[in-house]
C-alpha positions as CSV (number, residue, x, y, z in Angstrom):
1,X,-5.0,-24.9,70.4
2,X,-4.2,-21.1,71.1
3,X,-1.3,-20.1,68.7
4,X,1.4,-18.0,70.0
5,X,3.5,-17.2,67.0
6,X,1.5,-17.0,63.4
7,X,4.4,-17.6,61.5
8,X,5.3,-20.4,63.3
9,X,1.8,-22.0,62.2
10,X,-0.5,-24.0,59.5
11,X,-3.4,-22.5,58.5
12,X,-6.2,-25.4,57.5
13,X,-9.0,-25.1,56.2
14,X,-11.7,-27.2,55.9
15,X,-13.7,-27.0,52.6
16,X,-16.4,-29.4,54.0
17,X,-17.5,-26.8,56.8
18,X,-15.6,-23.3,55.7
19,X,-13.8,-23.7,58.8
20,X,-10.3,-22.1,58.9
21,X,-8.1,-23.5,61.9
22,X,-4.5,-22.5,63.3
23,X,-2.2,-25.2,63.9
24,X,1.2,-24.7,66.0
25,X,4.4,-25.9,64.2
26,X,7.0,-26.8,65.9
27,X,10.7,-28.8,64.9
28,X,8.9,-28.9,61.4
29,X,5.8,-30.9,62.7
30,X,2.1,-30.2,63.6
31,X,0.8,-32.3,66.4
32,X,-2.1,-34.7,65.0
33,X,-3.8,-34.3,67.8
34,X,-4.7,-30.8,66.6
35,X,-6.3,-32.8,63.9
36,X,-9.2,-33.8,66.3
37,X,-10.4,-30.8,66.2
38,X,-11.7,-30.8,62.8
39,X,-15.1,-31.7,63.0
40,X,-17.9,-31.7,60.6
41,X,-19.9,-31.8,63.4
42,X,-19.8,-32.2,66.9
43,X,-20.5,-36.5,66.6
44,X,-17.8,-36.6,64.6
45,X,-14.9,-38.1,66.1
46,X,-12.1,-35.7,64.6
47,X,-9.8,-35.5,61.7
48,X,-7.0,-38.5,61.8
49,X,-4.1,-38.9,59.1
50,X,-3.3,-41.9,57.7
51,X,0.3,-43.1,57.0
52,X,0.8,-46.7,56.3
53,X,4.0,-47.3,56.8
54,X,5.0,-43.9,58.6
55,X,6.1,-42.8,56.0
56,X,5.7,-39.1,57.0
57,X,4.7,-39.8,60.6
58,X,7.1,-39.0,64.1
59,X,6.4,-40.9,66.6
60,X,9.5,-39.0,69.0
61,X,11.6,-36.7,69.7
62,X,15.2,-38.4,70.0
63,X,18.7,-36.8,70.6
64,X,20.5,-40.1,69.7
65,X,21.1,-40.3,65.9
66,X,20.4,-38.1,63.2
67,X,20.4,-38.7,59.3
68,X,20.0,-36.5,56.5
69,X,19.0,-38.8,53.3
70,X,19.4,-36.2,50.5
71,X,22.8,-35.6,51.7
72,X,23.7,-38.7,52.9
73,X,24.4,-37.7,56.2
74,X,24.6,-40.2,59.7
75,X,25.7,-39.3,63.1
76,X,25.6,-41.0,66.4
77,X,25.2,-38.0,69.0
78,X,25.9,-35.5,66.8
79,X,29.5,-37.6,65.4
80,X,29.8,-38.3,61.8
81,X,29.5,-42.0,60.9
82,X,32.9,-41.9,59.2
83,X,34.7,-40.6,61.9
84,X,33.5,-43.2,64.1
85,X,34.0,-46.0,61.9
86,X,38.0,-44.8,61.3
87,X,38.8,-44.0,64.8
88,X,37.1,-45.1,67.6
89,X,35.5,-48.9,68.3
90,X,32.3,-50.9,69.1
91,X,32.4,-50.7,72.4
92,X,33.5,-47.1,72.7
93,X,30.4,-46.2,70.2
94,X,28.6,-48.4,72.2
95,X,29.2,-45.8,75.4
96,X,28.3,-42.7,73.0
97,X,24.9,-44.4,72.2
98,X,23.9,-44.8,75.6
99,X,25.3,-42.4,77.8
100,X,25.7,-39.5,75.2
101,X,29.2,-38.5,75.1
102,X,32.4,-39.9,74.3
103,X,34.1,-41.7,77.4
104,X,37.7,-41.2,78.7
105,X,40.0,-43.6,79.3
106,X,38.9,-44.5,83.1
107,X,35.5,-44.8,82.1
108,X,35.9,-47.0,79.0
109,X,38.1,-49.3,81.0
110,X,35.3,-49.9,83.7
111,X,32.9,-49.6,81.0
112,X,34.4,-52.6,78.9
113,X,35.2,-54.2,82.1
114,X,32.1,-54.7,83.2
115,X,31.0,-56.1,79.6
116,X,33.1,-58.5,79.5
117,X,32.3,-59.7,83.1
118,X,28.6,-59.9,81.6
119,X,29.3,-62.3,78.8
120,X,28.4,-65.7,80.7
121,X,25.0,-67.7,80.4
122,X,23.2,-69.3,83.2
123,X,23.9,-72.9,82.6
124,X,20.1,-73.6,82.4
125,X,20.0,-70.8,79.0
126,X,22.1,-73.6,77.3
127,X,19.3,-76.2,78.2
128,X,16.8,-74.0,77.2
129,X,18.8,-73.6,73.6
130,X,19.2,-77.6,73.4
131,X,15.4,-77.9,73.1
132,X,15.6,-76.2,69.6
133,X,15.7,-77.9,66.6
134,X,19.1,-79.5,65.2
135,X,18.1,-77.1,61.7
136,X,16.6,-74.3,63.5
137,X,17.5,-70.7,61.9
138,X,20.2,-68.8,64.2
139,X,17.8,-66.1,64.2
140,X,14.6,-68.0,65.0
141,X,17.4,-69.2,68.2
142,X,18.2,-65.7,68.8
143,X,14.7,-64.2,69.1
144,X,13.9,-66.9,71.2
145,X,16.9,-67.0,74.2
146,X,16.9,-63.5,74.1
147,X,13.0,-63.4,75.5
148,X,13.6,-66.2,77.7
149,X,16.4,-63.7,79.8
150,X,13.7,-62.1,80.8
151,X,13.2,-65.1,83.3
152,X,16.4,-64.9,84.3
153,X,16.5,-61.2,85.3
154,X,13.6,-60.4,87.2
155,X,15.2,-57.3,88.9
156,X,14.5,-56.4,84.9
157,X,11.2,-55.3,85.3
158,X,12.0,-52.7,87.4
159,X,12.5,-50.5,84.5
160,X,12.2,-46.8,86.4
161,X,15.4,-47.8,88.3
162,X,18.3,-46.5,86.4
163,X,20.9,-48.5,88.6
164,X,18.8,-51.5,87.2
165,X,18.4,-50.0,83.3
166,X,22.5,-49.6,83.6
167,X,23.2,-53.3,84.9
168,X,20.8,-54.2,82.0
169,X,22.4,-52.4,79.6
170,X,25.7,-54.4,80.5
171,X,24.2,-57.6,81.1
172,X,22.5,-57.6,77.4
173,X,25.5,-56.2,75.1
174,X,28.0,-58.6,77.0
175,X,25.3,-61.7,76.7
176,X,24.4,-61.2,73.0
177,X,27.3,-62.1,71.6
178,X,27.3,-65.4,73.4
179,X,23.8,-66.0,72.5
180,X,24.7,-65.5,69.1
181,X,27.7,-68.5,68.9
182,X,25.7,-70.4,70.7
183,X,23.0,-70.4,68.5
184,X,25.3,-70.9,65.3
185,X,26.9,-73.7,66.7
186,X,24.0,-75.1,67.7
187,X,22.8,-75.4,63.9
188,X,25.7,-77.1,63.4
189,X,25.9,-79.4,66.2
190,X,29.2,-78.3,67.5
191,X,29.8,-77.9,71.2
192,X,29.3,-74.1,72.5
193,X,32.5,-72.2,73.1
194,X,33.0,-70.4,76.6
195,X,33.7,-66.3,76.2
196,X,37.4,-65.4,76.5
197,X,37.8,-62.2,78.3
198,X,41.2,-61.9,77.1
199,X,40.5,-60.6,74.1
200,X,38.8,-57.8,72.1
201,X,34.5,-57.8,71.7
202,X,34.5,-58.6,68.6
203,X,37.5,-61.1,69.0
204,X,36.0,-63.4,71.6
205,X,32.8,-63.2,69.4
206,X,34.9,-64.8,66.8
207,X,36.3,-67.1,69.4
208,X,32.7,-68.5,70.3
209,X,31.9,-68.9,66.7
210,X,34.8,-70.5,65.2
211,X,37.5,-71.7,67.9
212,X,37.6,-75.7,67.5
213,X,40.5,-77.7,69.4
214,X,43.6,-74.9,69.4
215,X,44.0,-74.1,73.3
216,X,44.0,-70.3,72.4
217,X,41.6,-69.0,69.6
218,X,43.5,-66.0,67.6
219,X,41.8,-63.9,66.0
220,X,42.8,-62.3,62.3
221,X,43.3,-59.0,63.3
222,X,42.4,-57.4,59.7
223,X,39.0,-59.5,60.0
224,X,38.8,-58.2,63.4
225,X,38.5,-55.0,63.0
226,X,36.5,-55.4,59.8
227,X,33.5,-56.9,62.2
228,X,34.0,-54.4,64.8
229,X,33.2,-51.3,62.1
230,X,30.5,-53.2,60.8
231,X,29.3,-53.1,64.2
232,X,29.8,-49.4,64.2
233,X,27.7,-49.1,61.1
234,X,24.7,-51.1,62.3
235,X,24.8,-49.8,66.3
236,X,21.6,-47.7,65.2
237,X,19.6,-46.5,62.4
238,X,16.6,-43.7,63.8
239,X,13.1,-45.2,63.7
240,X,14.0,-48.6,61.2
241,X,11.3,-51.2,61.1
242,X,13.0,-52.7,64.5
243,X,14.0,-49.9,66.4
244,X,10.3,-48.8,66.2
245,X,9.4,-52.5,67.0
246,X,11.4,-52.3,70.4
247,X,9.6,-48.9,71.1
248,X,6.5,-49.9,71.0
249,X,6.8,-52.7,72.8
250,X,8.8,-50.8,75.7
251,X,5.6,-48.4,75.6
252,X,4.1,-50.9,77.6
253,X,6.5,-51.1,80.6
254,X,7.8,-54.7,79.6
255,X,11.2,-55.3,80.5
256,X,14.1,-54.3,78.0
257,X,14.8,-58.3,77.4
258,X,11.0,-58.8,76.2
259,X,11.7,-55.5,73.9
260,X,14.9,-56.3,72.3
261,X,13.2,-59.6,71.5
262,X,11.1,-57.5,69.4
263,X,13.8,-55.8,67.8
264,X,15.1,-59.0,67.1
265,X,12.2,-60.4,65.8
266,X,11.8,-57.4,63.0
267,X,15.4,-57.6,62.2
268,X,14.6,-61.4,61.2
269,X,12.0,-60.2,58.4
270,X,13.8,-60.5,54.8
271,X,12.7,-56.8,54.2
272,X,15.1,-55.6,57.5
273,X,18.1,-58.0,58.8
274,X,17.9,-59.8,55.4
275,X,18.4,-57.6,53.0
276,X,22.0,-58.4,52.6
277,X,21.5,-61.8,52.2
278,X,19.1,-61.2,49.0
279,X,22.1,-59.5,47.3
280,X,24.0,-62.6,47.3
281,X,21.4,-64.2,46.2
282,X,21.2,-61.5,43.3
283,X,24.7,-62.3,42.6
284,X,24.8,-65.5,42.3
285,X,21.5,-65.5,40.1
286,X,23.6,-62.9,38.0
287,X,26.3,-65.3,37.8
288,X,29.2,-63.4,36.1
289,X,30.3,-60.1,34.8
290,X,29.4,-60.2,30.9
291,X,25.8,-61.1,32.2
292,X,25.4,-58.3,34.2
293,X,24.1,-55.8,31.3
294,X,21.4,-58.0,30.8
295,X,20.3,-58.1,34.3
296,X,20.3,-54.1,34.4
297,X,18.2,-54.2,31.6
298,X,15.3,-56.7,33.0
299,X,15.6,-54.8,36.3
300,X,15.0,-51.6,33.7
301,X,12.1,-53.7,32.3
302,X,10.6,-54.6,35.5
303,X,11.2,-58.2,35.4
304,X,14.1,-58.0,38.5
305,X,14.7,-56.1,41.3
306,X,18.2,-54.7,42.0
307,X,18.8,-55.3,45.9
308,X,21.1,-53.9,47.6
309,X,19.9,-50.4,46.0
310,X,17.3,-47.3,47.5
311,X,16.7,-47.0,50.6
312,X,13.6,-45.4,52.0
313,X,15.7,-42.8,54.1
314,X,18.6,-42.1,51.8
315,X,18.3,-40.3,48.2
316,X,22.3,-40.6,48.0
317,X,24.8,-42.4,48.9
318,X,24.4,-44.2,52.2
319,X,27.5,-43.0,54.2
320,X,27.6,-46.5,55.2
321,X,28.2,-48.2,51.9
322,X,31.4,-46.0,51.4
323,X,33.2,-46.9,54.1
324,X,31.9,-51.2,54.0
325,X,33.1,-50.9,49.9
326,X,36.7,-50.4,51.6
327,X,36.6,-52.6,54.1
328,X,35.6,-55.3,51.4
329,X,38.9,-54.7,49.9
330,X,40.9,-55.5,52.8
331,X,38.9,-58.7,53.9
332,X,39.8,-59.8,50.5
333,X,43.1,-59.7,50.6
334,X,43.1,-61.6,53.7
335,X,40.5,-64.3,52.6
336,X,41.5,-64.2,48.5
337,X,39.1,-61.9,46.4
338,X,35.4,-63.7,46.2
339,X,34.1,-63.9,42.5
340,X,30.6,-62.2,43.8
341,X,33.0,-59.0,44.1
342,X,33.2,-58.1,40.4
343,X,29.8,-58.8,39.4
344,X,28.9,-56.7,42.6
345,X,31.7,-53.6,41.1
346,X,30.5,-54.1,37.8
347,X,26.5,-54.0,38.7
348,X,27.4,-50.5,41.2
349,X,29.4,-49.1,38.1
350,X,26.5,-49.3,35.2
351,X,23.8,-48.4,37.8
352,X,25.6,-45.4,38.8
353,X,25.9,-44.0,35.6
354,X,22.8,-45.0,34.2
355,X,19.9,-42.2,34.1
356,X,17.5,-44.6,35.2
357,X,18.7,-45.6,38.8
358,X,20.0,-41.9,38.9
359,X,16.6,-40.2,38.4
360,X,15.2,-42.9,40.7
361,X,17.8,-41.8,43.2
362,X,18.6,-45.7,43.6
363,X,22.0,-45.8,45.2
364,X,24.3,-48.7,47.1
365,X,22.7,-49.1,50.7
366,X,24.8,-50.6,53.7
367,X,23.4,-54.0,52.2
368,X,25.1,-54.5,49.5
369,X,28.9,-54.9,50.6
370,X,28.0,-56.7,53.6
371,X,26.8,-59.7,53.0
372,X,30.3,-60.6,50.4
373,X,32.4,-59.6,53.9
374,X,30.8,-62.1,56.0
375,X,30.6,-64.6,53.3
376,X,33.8,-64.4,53.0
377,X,34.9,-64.5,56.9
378,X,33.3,-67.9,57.1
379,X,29.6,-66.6,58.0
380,X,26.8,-68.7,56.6
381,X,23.4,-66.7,54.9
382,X,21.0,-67.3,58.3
383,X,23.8,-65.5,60.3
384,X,24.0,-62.5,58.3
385,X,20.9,-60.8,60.6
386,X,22.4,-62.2,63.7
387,X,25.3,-60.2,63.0
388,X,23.0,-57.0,62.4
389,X,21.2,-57.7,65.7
390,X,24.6,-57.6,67.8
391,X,25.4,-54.3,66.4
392,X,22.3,-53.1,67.0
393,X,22.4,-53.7,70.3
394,X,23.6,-50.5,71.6
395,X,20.9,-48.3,69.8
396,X,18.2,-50.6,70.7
397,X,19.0,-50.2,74.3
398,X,19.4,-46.0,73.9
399,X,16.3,-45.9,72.3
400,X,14.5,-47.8,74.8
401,X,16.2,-45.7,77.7
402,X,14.9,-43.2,76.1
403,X,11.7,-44.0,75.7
404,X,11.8,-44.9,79.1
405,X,12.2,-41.2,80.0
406,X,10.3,-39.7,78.1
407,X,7.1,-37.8,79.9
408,X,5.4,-37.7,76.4
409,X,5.5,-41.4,75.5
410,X,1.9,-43.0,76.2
411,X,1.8,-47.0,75.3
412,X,1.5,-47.6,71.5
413,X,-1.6,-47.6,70.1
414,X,-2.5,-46.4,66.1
415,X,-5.8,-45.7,64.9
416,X,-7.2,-47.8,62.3
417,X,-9.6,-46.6,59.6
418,X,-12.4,-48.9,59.9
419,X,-13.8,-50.4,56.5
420,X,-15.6,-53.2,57.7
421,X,-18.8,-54.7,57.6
422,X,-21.9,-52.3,59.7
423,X,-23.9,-54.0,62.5
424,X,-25.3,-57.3,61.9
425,X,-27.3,-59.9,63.7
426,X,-26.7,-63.0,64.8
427,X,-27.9,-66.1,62.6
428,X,-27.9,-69.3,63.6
429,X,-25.9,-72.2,61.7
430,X,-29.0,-74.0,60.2
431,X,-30.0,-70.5,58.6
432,X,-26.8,-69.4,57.1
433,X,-26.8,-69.3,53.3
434,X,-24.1,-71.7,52.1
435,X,-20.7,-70.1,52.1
436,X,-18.4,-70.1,48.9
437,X,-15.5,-71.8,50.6
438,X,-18.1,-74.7,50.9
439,X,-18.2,-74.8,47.5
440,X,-14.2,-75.2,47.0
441,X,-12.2,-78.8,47.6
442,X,-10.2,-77.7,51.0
443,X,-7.1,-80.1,51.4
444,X,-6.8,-80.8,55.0
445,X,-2.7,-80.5,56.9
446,X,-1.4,-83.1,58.5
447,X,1.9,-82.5,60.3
């Protein structure tokens, strides 16, 4: 590829062949596709890097959230994190994600409107939901009713109408939430809870989840607008684990429904969405205060693993963390003041000051406030990622609409690096040598 600027170039060269080669830089990257031409000779198929992980690899060019991990900076459309999270709410970021910009008031009133006049199920969703389990995970429900809207949309498909991508859009962030209560309460065998449009997003959520035999559910405000931040803070994340999951999925011209399912199903992974539940598992191992020294010092030892620390974007303080360590305060003085919180203070304030997690640039992530707020708003462990999924929502969708409109974007396909066995023939059972696994007891499973 011709380069028009040498100093806005790599220069490569190959110490196989002598070759020297000129490769365009541009927003900090090279194009790997330059790497094809690299050739030790003219069979060879090309120069690929390899990046398990992608740990160094850009897979697009996005104008929706931007984070800088040394600094510990996040912004949705170019607005810090902590602005957002002080003065605006869910279904106002919500807008930003997907349309850009901040809305006025007309347009958040139609916007929200026609949420909220999105939040019903077709009747034969909750038969669909029935067929699960009595025990089944509220995630493994989730994942599961959000794929099968895809039969109940069909107009979904039609992905290169944008009248259709908008009704979408409205359809999925008012249905989620529903889906969510329904699937909690179906673990518990209580009767699902229709949405009530008279109240706030995040308060008919808590309606749907919690409201038993009072006429009107009424939400505490405090714990309100505690979920409706931590909304905020989880409506996107750049390319995480799911994000990238819905992407590449959406590459392949499936409906947004089939694509958020895959979000969905990445966010149920204990390395993603479950994260938060590991720290209160950590906590309780931990047990109290006085025994928290010692569980520094067999992290320090490499016998445990402090979760809820590091993250593989941020070498500082996620922004995130700041603002949930707050809002922990005032949930617990709502709810009383959860035992898990000082072991939780205590474990932040040795690690902090300790030149092992400093050097390591290990720092408190998003994960390890959260889980003690929704513990203690009456959230069991299996719906912590349930709750990350309907704040993630919003960014899902963005990212797929933009993906969708991207001329660049080609279906998803890595290359592999092929380490296998060269060609073989054929042999026929009776002149196979006897394989080891013969030679091992193999129990057979009976369900």
């Amino acid at each position: 590829m011709a380069v028009t600027d040498p100093r806005n170039s790599l220069t490569v060269t190959d110490n196989r062949t002598g070759k020297t080669y000129e490769l365009p830089v541009e927003n900090g990257t090279i194009n790997t596709m330059d790497l094809r031409q690299i050739q030790v000779s003219a069979e060879d198929f090309g120069l690929l890097g390899y990046d398990p992980g992608f740990l160094n690899t850009a897979s697009c060019k996005s104008r929706i959230t931007y984070i800088d991990g040394d600094k510990g900076i996040l912004r949705y459309r170019g607005y810090p994190i902590e602005q957002l999270a002080e003065h605006s709410h869910f279904l106002e970021t919500s807008y930003l994600l997907i349309k850009g910009e901040l809305p006025d008031k007309e347009r958040l009133a139609v916007w929200t409107y026609n949420i909220r006049h999105h939040t019903m199920t077709h009747a034969n969703l909750v038969k669909f939901m029935d067929g699960f389990r009595y025990d089944a995970h509220p995630m493994g429900i989730l994942v599961g009713t959000v794929g099968a809207l895809s039969t109940f949309y069909r107009d979904a498909k039609d992905i290169g109408n944008e009248e259709s991508r908008k009704l979408q859009v409205r359809r999925l962030i008012g249905k989620i939430p529903t889906l969510a209560a329904m699937s909690f309460r179906h673990s518990l065998g209580f009767p699902y809870v229709l949405p009530d449009n008279e109240l706030s997003y995040t308060g008919n959520f808590l309606s749907m989840m919690f409201k038993m035999t009072e006429i009107h559910y009424k939400p505490n405000p405090v714990l309100e607008r505690a979920l409706d931040v931590l909304f905020i803070l989880h409506a996107d994340h750049e390319q995480n684990c799911s994000t990238n999951a819905v992407r590449a999925v959406a590459s392949s011209g499936v409906d947004p429904y089939t694509a958020i399912a895959a979000g969905c199903a990445a966010l149920y992974g204990p390395l993603h969405g479950g994260a938060n539940e590991a720290v209160i598992h950590m906590l309780l191992k931990i047990g109290s205060v006085d025994k928290v020294p010692e569980f520094i010092a067999s992290v320090k030892s490499g016998e445990g693993r402090l979760m809820g620390f590091g993250h593989r974007v941020y070498k500082n303080y996620d922004p995130r963390a700041k603002i949930i360590k707050e809002i922990a305060f005032q949930v617990f003085e709502e709810t009383g003041r959860s035992p898990l919180l000082d072991i939780a203070l205590e474990l932040e304030r040795i690690a902090l000051e300790d030149e092992y997690f400093i050097n390591r640039k290990l720092y408190p992530n998003v994960d390890f406030y959260s889980g003690l707020i929704y513990q203690a708003m009456g959230f069991p462990m299996d719906m912590f990622p349930v709750l990350f999924a309907i704040g993630r929502i919003p960014g899902w969708l963005s990212q797929w609409i933009e993906q969708v409109k991207d001329p660049e974007q080609k279906i998803a396909r890595p290359r592999q690096i092929y380490l296998g066995e060269e060609t073989r023939d054929f042999v026929p059972m009776e002149m196979r040598p006897k394989n080891r696994l013969d030679e091992q007891k193999i129990g057979i499973c009976r369900l």
